[in-house]
mmCIF file as Biopython writes it, N, C-alpha, C and O atoms, coordinates in Angstrom:
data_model
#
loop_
_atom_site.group_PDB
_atom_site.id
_atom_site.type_symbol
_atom_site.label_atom_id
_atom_site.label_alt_id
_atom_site.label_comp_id
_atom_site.label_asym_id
_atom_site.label_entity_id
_atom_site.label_seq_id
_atom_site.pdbx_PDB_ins_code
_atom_site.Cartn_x
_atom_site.Cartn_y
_atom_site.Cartn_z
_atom_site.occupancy
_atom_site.B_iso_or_equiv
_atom_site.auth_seq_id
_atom_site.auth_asym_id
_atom_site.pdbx_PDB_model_num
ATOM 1   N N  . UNK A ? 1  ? 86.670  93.333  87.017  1.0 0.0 1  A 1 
ATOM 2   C CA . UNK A ? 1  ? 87.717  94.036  87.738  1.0 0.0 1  A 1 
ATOM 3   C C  . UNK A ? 1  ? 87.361  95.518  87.705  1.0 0.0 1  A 1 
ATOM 4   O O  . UNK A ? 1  ? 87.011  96.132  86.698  1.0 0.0 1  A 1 
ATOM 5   N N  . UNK A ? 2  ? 87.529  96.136  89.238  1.0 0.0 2  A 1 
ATOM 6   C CA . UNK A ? 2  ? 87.138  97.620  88.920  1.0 0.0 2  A 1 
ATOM 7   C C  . UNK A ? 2  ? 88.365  98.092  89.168  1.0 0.0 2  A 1 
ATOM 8   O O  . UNK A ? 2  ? 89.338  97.380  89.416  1.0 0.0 2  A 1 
ATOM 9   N N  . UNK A ? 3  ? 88.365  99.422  89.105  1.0 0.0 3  A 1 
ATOM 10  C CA . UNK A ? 3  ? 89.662  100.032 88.760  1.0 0.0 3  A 1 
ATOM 11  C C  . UNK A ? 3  ? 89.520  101.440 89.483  1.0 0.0 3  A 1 
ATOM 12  O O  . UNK A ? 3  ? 88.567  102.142 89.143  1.0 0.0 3  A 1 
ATOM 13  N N  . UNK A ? 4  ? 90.700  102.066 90.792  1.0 0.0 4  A 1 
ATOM 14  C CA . UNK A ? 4  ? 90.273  103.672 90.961  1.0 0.0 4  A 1 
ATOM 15  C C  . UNK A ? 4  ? 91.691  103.766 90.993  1.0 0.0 4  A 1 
ATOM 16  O O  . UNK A ? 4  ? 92.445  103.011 90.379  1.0 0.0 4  A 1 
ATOM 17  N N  . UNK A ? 5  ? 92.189  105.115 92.036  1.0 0.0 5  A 1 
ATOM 18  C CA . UNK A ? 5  ? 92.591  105.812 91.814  1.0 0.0 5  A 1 
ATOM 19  C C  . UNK A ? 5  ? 92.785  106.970 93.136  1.0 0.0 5  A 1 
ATOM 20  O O  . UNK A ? 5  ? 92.368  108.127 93.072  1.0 0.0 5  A 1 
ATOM 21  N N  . UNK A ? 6  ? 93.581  106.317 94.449  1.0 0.0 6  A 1 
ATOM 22  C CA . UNK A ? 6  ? 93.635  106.797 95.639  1.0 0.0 6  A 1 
ATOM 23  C C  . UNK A ? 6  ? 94.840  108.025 96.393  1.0 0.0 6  A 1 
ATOM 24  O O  . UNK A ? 6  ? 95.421  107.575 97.381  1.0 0.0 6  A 1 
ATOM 25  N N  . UNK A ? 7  ? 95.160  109.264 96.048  1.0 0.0 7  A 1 
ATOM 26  C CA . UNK A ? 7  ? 96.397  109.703 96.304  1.0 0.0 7  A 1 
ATOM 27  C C  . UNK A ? 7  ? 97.530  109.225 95.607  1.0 0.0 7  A 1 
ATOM 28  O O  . UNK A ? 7  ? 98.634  108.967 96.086  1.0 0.0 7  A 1 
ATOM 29  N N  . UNK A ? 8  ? 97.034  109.097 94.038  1.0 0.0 8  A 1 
ATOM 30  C CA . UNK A ? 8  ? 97.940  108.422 93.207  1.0 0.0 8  A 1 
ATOM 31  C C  . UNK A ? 8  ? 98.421  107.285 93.272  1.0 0.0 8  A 1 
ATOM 32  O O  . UNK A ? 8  ? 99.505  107.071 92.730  1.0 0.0 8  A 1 
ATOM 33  N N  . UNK A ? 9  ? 97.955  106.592 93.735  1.0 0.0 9  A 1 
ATOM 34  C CA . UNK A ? 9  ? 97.880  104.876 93.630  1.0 0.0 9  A 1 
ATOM 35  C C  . UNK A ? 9  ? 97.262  104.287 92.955  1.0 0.0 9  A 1 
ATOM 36  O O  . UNK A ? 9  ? 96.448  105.048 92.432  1.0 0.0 9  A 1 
ATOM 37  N N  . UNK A ? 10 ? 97.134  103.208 92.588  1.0 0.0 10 A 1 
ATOM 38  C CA . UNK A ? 10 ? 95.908  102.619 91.582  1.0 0.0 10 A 1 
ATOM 39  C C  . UNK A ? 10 ? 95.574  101.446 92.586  1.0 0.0 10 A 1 
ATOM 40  O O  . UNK A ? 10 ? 96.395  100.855 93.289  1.0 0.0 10 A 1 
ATOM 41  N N  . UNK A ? 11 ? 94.371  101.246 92.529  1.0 0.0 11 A 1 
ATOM 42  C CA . UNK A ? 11 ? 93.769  100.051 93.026  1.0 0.0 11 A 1 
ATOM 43  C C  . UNK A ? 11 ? 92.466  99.334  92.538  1.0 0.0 11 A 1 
ATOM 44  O O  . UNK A ? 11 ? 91.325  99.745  92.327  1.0 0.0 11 A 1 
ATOM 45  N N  . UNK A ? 12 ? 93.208  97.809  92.413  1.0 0.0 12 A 1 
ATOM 46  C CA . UNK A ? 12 ? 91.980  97.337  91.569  1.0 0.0 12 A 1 
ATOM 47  C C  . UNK A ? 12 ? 91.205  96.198  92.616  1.0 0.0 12 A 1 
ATOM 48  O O  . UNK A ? 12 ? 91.667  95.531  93.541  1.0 0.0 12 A 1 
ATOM 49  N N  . UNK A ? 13 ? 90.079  96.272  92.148  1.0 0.0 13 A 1 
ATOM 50  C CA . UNK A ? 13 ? 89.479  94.750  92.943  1.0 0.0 13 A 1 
ATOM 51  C C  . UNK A ? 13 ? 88.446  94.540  91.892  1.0 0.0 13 A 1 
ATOM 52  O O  . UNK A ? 13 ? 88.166  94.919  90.755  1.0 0.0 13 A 1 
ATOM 53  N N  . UNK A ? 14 ? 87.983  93.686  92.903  1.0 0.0 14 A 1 
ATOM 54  C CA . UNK A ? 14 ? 86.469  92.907  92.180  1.0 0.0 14 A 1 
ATOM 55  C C  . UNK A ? 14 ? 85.563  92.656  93.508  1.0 0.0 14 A 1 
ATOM 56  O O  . UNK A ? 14 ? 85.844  93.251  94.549  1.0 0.0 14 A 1 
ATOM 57  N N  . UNK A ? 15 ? 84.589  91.856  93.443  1.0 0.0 15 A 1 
ATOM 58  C CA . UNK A ? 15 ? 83.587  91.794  94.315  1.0 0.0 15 A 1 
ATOM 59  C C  . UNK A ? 15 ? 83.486  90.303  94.418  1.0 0.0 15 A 1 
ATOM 60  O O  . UNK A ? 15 ? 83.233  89.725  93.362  1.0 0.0 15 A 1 
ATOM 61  N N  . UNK A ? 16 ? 83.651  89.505  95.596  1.0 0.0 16 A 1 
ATOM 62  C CA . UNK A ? 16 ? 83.488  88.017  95.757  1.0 0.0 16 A 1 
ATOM 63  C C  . UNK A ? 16 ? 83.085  87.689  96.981  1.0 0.0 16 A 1 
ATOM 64  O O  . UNK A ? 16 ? 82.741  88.631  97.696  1.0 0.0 16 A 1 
ATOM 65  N N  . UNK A ? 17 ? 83.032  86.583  97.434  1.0 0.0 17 A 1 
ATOM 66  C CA . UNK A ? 17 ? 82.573  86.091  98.495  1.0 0.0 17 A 1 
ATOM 67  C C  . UNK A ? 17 ? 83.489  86.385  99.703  1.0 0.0 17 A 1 
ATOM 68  O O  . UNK A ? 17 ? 84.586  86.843  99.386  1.0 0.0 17 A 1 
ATOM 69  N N  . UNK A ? 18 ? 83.277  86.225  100.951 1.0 0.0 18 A 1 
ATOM 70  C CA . UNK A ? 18 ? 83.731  86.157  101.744 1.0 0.0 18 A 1 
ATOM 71  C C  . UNK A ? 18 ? 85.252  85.583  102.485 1.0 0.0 18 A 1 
ATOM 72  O O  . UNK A ? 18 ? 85.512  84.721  101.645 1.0 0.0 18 A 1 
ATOM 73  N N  . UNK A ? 19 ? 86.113  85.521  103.236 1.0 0.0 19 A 1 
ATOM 74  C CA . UNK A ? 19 ? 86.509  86.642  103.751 1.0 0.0 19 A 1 
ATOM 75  C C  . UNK A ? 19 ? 87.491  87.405  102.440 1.0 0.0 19 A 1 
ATOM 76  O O  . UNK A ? 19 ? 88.154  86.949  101.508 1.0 0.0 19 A 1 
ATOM 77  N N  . UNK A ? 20 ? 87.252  88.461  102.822 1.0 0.0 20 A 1 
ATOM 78  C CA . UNK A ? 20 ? 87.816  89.705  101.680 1.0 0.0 20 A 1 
ATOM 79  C C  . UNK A ? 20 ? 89.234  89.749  102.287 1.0 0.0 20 A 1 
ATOM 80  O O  . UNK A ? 20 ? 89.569  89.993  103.446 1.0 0.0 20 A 1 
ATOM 81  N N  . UNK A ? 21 ? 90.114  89.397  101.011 1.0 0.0 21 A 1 
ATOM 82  C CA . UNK A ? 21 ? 91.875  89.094  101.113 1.0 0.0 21 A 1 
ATOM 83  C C  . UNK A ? 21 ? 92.492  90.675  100.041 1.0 0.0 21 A 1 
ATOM 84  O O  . UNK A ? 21 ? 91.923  91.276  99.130  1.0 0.0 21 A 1 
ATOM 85  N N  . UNK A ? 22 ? 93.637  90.860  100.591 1.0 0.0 22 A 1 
ATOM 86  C CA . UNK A ? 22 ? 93.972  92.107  99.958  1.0 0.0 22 A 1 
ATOM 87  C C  . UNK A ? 22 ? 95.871  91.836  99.751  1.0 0.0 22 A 1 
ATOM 88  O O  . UNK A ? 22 ? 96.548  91.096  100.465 1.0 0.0 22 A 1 
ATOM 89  N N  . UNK A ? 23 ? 96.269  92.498  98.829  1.0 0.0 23 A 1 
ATOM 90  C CA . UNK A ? 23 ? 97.639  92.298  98.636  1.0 0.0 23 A 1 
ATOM 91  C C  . UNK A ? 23 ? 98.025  93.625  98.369  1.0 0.0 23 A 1 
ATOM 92  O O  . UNK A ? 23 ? 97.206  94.486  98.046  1.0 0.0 23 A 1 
ATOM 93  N N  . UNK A ? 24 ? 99.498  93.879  98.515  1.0 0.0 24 A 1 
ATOM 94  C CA . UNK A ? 24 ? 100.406 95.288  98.433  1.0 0.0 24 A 1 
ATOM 95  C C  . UNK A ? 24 ? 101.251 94.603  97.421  1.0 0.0 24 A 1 
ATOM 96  O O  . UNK A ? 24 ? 101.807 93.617  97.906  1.0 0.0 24 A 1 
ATOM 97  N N  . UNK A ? 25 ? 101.620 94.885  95.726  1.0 0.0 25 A 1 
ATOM 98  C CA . UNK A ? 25 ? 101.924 94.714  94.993  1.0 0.0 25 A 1 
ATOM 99  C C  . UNK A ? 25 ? 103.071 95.915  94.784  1.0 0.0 25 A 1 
ATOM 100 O O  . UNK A ? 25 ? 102.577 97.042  94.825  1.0 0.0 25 A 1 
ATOM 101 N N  . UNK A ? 26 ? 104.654 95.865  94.546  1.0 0.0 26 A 1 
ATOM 102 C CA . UNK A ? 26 ? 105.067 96.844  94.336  1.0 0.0 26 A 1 
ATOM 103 C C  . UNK A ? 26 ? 105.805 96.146  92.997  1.0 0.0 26 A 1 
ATOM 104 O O  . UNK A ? 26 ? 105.794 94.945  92.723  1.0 0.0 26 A 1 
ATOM 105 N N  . UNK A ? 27 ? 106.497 97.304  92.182  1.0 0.0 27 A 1 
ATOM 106 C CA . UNK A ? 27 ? 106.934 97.175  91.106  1.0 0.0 27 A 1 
ATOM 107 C C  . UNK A ? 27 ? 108.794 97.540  91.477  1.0 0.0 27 A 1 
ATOM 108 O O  . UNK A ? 27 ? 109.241 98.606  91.052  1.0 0.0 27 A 1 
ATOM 109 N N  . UNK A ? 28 ? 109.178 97.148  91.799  1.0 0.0 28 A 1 
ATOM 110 C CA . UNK A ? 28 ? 110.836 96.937  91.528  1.0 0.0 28 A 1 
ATOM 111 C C  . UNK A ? 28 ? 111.812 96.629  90.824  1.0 0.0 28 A 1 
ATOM 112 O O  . UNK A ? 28 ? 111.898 95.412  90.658  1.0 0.0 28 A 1 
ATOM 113 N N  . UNK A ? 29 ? 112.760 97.357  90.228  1.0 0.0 29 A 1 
ATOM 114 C CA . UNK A ? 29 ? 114.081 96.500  89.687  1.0 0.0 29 A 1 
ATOM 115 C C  . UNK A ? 29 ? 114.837 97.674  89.544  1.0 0.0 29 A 1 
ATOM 116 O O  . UNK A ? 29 ? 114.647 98.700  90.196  1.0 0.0 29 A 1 
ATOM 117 N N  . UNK A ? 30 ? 115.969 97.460  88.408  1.0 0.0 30 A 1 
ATOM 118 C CA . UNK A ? 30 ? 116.976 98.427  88.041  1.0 0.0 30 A 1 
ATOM 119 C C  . UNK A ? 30 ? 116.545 99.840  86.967  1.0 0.0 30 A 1 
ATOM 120 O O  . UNK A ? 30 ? 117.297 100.809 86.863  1.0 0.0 30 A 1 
ATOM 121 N N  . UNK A ? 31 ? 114.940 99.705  86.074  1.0 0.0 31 A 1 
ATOM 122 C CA . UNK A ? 31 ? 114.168 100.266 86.113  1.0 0.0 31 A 1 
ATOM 123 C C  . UNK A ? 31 ? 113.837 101.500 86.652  1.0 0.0 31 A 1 
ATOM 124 O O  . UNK A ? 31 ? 113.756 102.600 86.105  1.0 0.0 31 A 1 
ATOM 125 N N  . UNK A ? 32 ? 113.688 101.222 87.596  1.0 0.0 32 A 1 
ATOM 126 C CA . UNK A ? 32 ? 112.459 101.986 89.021  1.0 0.0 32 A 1 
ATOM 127 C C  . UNK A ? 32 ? 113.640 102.666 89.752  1.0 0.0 32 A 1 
ATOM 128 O O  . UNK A ? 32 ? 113.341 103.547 90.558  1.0 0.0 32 A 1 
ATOM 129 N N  . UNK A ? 33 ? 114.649 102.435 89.610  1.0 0.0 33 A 1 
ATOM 130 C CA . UNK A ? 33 ? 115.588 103.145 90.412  1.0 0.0 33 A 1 
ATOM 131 C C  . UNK A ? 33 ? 116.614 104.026 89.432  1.0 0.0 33 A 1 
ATOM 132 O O  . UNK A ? 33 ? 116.718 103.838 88.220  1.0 0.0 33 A 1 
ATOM 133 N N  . UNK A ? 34 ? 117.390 105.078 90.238  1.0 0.0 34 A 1 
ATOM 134 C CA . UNK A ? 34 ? 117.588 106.036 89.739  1.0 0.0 34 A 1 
ATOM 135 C C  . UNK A ? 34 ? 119.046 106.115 90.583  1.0 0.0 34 A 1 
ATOM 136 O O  . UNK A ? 34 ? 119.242 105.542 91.654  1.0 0.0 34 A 1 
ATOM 137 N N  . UNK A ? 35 ? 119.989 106.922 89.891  1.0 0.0 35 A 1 
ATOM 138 C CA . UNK A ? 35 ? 120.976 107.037 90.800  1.0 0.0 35 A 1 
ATOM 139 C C  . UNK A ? 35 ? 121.366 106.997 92.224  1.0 0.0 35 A 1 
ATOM 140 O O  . UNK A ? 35 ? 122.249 106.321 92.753  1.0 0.0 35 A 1 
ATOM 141 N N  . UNK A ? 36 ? 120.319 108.082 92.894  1.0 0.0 36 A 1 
ATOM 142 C CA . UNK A ? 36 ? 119.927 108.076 94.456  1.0 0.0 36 A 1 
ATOM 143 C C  . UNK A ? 36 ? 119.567 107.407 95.103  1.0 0.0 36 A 1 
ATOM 144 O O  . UNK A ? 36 ? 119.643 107.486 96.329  1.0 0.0 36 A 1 
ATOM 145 N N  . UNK A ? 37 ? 118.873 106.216 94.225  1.0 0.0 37 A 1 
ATOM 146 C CA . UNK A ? 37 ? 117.812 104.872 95.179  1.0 0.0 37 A 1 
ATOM 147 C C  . UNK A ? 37 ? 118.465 103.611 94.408  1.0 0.0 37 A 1 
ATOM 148 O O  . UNK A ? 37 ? 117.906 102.538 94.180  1.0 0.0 37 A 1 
ATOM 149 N N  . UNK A ? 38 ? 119.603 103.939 94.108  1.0 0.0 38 A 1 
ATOM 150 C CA . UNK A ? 38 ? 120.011 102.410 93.191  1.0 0.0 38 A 1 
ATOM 151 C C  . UNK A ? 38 ? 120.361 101.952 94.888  1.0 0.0 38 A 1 
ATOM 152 O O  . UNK A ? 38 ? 120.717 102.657 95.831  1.0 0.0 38 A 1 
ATOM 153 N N  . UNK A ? 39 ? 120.047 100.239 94.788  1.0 0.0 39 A 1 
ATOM 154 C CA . UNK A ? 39 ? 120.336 99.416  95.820  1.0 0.0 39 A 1 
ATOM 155 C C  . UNK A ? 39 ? 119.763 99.605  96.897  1.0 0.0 39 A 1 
ATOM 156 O O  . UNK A ? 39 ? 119.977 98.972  97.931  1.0 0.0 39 A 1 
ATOM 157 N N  . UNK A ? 40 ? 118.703 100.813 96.695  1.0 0.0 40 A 1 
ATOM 158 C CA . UNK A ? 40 ? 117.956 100.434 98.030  1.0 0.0 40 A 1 
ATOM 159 C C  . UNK A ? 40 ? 116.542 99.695  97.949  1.0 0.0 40 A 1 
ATOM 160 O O  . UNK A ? 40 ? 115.619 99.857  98.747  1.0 0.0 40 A 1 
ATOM 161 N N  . UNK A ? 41 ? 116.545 99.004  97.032  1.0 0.0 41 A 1 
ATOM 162 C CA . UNK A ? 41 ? 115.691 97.784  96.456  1.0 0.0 41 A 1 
ATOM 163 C C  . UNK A ? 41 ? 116.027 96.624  97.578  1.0 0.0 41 A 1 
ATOM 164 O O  . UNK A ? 41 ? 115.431 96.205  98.570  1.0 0.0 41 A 1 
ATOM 165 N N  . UNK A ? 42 ? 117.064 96.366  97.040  1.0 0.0 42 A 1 
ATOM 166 C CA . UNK A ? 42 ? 118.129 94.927  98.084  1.0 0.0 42 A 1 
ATOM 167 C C  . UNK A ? 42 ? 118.576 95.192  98.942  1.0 0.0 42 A 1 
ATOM 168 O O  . UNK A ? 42 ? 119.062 94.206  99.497  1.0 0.0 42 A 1 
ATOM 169 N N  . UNK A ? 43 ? 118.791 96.518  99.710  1.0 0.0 43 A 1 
ATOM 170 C CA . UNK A ? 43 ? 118.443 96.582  100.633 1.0 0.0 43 A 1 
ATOM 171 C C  . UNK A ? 43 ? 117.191 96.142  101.884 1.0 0.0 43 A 1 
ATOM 172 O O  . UNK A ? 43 ? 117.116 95.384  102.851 1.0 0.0 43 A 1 
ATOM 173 N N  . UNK A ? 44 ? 116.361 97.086  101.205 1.0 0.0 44 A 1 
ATOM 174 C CA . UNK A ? 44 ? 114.825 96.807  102.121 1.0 0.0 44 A 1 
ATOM 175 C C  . UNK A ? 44 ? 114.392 95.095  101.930 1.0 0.0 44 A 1 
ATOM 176 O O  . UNK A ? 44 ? 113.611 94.417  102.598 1.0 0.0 44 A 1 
ATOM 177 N N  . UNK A ? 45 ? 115.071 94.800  100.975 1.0 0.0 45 A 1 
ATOM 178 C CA . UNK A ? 45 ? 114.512 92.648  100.679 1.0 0.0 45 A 1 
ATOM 179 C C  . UNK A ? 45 ? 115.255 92.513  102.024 1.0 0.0 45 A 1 
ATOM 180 O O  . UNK A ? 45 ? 114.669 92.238  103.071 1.0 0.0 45 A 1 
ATOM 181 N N  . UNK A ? 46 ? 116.983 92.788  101.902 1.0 0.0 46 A 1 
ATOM 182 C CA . UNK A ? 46 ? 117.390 92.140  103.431 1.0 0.0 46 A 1 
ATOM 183 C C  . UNK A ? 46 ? 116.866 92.189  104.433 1.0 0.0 46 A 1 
ATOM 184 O O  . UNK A ? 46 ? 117.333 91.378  105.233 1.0 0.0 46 A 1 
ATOM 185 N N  . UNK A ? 47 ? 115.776 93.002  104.945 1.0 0.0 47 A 1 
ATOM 186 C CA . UNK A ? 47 ? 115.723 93.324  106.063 1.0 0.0 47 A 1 
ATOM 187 C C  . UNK A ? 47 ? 113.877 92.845  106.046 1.0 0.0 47 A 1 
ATOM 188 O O  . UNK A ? 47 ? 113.296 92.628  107.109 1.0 0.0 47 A 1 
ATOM 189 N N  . UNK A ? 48 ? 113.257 92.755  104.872 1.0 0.0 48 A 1 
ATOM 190 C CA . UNK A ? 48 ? 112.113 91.693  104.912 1.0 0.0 48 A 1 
ATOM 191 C C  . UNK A ? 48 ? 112.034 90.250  104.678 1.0 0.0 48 A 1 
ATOM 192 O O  . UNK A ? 48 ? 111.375 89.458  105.352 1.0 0.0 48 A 1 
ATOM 193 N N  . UNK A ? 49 ? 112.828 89.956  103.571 1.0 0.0 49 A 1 
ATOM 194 C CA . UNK A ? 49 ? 113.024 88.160  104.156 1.0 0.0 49 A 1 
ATOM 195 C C  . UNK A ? 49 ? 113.421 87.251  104.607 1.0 0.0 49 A 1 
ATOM 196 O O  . UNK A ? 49 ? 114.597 86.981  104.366 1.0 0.0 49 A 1 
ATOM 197 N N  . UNK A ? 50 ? 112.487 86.188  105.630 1.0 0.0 50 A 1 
ATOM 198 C CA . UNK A ? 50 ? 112.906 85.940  106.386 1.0 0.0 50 A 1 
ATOM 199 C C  . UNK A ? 50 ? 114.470 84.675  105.899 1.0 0.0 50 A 1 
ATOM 200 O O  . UNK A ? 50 ? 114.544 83.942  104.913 1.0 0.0 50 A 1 
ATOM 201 N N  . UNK A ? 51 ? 115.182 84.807  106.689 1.0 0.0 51 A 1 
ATOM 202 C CA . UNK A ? 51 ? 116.331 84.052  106.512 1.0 0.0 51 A 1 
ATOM 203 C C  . UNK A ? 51 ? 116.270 82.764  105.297 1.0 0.0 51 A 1 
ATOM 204 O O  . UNK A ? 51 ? 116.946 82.510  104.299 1.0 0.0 51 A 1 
ATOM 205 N N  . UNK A ? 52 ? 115.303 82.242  105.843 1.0 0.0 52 A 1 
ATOM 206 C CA . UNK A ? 52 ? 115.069 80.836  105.303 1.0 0.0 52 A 1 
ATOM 207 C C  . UNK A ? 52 ? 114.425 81.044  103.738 1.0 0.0 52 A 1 
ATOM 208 O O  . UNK A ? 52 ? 114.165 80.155  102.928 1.0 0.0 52 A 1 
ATOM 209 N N  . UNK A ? 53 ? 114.293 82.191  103.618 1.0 0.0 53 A 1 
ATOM 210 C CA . UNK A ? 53 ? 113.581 82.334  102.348 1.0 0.0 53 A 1 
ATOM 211 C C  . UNK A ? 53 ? 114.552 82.991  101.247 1.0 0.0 53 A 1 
ATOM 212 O O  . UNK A ? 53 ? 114.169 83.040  100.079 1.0 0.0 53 A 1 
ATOM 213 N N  . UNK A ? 54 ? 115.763 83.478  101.607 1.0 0.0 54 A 1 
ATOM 214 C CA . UNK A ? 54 ? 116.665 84.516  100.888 1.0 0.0 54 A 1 
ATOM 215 C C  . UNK A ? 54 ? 117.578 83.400  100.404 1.0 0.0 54 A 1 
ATOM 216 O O  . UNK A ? 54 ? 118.066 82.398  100.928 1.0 0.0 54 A 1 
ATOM 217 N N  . UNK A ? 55 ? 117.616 83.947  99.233  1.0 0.0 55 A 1 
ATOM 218 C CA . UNK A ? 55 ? 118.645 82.768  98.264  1.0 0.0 55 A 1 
ATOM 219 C C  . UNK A ? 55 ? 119.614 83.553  97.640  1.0 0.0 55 A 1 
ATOM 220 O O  . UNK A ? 55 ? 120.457 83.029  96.913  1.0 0.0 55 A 1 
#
């Protein structure tokens, strides 16, 4: 696993075969939020999953 370091992001990979797959990993909860951004966590979920997937 290599490891950098892009405009303050971290990004890791490795090197494998073919076709090259990539994921956007974010870190969320009650944590990560702060007075000003409380609930806009569950917010932005409403409006990305799709119906059939929201429980």
């Amino acid at each position: 696993m290599q490891q950098t370091e892009h405009q303050g992001i971290p990004l890791l990979w490795r090197d494998g075969p073919a076709p090259l797959t990539g994921a956007l990993v974010f870190r969320v909860g009650a944590r990560d939020e702060d007075f000003r951004t409380a609930q806009v966590t569950h917010a932005v979920e409403l409006f990305d999953v799709p119906d059939d997937e929201f429980h």
